[in-house]
C-alpha positions, 0 to 999 in steps of 0.5 A, spaced: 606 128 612 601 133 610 594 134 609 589 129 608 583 127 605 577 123 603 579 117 599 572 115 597 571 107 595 566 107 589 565 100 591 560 100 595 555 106 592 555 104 586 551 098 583 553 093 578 552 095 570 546 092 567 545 092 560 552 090 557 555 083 557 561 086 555 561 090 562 559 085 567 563 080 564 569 084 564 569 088 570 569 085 577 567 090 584 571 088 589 569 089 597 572 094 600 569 099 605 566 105 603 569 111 606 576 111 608 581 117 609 587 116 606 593 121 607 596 125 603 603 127 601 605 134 599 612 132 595 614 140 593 609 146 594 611 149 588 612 145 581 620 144 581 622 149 587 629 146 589 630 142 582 637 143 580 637 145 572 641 141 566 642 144 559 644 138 554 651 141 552 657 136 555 658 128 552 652 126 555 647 128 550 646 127 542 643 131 538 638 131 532 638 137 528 633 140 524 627 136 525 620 138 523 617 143 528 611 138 528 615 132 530 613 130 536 616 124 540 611 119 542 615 114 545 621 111 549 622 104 550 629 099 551 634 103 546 629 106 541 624 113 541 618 113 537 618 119 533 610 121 529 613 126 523 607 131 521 611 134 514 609 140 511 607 138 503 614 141 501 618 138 507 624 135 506 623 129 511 617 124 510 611 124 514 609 118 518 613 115 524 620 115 525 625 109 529 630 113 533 636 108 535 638 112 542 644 107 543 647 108 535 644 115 533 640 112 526 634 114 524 630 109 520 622 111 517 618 106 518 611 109 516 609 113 511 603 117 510 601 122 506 604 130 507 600 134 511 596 128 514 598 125 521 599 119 525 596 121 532 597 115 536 603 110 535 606 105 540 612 100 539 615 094 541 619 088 539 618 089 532 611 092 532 609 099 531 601 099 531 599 107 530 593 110 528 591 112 522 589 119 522 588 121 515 580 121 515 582 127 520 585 128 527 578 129 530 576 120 528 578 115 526 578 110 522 583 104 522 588 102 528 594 099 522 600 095 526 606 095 522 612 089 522 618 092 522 622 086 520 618 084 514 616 091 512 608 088 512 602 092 515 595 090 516 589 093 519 588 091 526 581 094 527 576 098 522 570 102 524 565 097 523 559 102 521 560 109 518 555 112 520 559 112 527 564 117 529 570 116 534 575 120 538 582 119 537 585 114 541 587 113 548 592 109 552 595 106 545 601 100 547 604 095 546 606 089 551 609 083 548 606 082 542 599 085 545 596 091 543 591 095 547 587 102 547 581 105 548 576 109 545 569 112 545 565 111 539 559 115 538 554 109 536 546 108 534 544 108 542 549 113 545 556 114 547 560 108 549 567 107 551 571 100 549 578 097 551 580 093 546 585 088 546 589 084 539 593 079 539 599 082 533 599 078 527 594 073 529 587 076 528 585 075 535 581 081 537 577 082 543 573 087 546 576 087 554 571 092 557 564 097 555 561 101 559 555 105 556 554 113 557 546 112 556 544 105 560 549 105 565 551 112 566 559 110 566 565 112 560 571 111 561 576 118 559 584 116 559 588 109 559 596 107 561 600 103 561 605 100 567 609 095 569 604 090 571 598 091 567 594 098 565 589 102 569 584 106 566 580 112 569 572 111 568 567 117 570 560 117 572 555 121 567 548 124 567 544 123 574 548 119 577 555 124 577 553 127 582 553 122 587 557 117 585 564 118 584 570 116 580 574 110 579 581 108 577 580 100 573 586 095 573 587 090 568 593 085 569 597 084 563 596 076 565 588 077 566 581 079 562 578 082 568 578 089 570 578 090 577 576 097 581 583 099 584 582 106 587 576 111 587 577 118 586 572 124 587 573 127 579 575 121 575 582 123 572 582 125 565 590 125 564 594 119 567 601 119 566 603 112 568 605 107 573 611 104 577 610 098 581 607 101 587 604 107 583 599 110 579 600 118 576 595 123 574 593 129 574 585 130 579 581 134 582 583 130 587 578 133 593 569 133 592 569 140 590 567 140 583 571 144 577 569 151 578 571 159 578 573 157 586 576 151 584 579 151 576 583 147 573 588 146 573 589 141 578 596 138 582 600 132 579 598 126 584 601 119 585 596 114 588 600 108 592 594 104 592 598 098 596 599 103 601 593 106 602 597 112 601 596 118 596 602 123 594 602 130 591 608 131 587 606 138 584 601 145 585 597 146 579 600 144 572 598 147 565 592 144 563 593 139 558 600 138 559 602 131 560 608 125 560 610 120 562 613 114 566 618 109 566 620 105 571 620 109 578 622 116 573 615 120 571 616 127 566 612 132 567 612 137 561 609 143 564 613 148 565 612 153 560 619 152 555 621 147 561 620 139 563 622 136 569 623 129 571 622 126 578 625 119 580 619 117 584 623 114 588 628 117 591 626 124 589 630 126 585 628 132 580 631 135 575 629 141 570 630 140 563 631 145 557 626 143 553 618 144 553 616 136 551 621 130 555 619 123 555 623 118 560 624 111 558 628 105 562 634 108 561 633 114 557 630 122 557 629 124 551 627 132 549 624 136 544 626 142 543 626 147 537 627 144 531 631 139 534 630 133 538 637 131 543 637 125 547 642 122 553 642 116 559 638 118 565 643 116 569 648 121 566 643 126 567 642 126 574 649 125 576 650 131 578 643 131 582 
């Protein structure tokens, strides 16, 4: 099966927080042994060796032309893709967030922001879009906006409480039913603090289900995901204790209130892809060397199946900064120079794309390409695998 590797539970290294309520009342440890060895798989050892490639010429695909060269597919859910539009002033189409219907081919705008300003963060759902305003500039923010589709209202689902505070751009923003979620640091009075937040969508119910604190409890939380069952979020250890106590992956139900730690890793994740129903994707340094000019970034491609105690590498290194997605047992993986490649996690079926950005729905993959986006049925794409 290949390689192993020490599998290292955080559980019992790490004490529990002190100083945030939030924290302690929304993070449970569970009792797990301390070192365990986990094996691990190496799927392919080069990225994509024996994929077959497809072109998106034939009946299977349906292209959009001339799109702006900044629009970037943001989301693929049911029948519908998420498109974010950053317009030039003197651009023909409108900046803001775009409906694409992959089932009819029409496209509906949605949101309408300013030329030249962007929405950097933007989930759907049902009828929702919820996004993150970006006009304040692309390093902060200032408001999350959640959007009816139906009804063509929006509303500010959360505002910065204090000006004085700054915040990176949103992490993990999704929707299940007709729940929002997302994660941000905020540079606050007394330090850096990473929060979950969680708002029930044209109720007003708004709570914070998780905060750790970078200066009193020497914890941050740096990338969330959604899955089938719930989401995972990758949380690191900082200042003096980071280097002795490992990072971790939490998981929280999409029926429950309570992070629980699932998995320790040695280098918390700062790219998580998704997750299936037996798996969590990321990309790690995933053994207990630091980052450094004999072990540089960036890292492989893994898939943690945590109920088996079993970690699967997918991939060799990839280009840092580079991600994807998954849905259902299909995650996308956009490292390939001007190519993408989607793998069925469980079959292993691979399959090359024509384009540098490829994100997978249910059903779906959907492209972006130059100055076009196109679009076809999983199943048809990999019909010829």
């Amino acid at each position: 099966m290949g390689k192993w590797i020490k599998h290292t539970a955080m559980i019992a290294l790490i004490a529990c927080f002190g100083g945030g309520g939030v924290a302690e009342a929304a993070v449970q440890h569970a009792n797990t042994s301390a070192s365990v060895e986990f094996p691990v798989s190496n799927w392919s050892q080069k990225l994509a060796q024996h994929a077959v490639a497809v072109g998106v010429q034939g009946r299977a695909w349906h292209i959009l032309k001339k799109v702006p060269i900044d629009a970037q597919v943001q989301e693929v859910t049911a029948h519908v893709a998420l498109i974010d539009v950053f317009a030039p002033a003197s651009g023909a189409w409108p900046a803001g967030l775009d409906l694409l219907n992959l089932a009819t081919g029409k496209l509906k705008n949605v949101v309408r922001v300013p030329a030249g300003e962007d929405t950097p963060a933007a989930a759907t759902a049902g009828n929702w879009v919820v996004y993150e305003d970006g006009r304040t500039g692309s390093d902060s923010y200032r408001m999350i906006v959640g959007h009816n589709v139906l009804t063509g209202k929006s509303y500010p689902i959360f505002k910065l409480p204090r000006q004085t505070y700054s915040a990176g751009n949103v992490q993990g923003l999704t929707i299940h039913g007709t729940r929002a979620y997302w994660l941000s640091n905020l540079l606050t009075p007394s330090g850096l603090v990473s929060r979950v937040y969680r708002d029930n969508l044209g109720t007003g119910q708004f709570k914070i289900l998780a905060q750790v604190n970078d200066s009193r409890q020497h914890r941050l939380m740096l990338a969330m995901t959604a899955g089938p069952n719930g989401l995972w979020v990758s949380v690191a250890a900082t200042g003096t204790v980071a280097a002795h106590q490992p990072g971790a992956l939490w998981y929280l139900p999409w029926t429950g209130d309570t992070f629980t730690t699932r998995v320790s890793v040695w280098h918390a994740p700062t790219l998580l892809y998704g997750a299936t129903n037996a798996a969590v994707v990321f990309s790690a340094d995933y053994g207990p060397r630091p980052s450094s000019s004999t072990n540089p970034p960036p890292f492989p491609v893994y898939a943690d199946e945590v109920a088996r105690h079993r970690v699967l590498q997918l991939t060799e290194r990839v280009a840092p900064g580079r991600a994807g997605t998954v849905a259902g047992a299909w995650l996308s993986i956009n490292a390939m120079g001007d190519k993408s490649l989607i793998v069925n996690l469980e079959t292993m079926r691979d399959v090359i794309l024509p384009f540098p950005q490829a994100v997978v729905g249910k059903d779906w993959v959907v492209l972006r390409g130059p100055s076009l986006i196109a679009w076809a049925r999983l199943n048809a794409v990999t019909a010829s695998r």
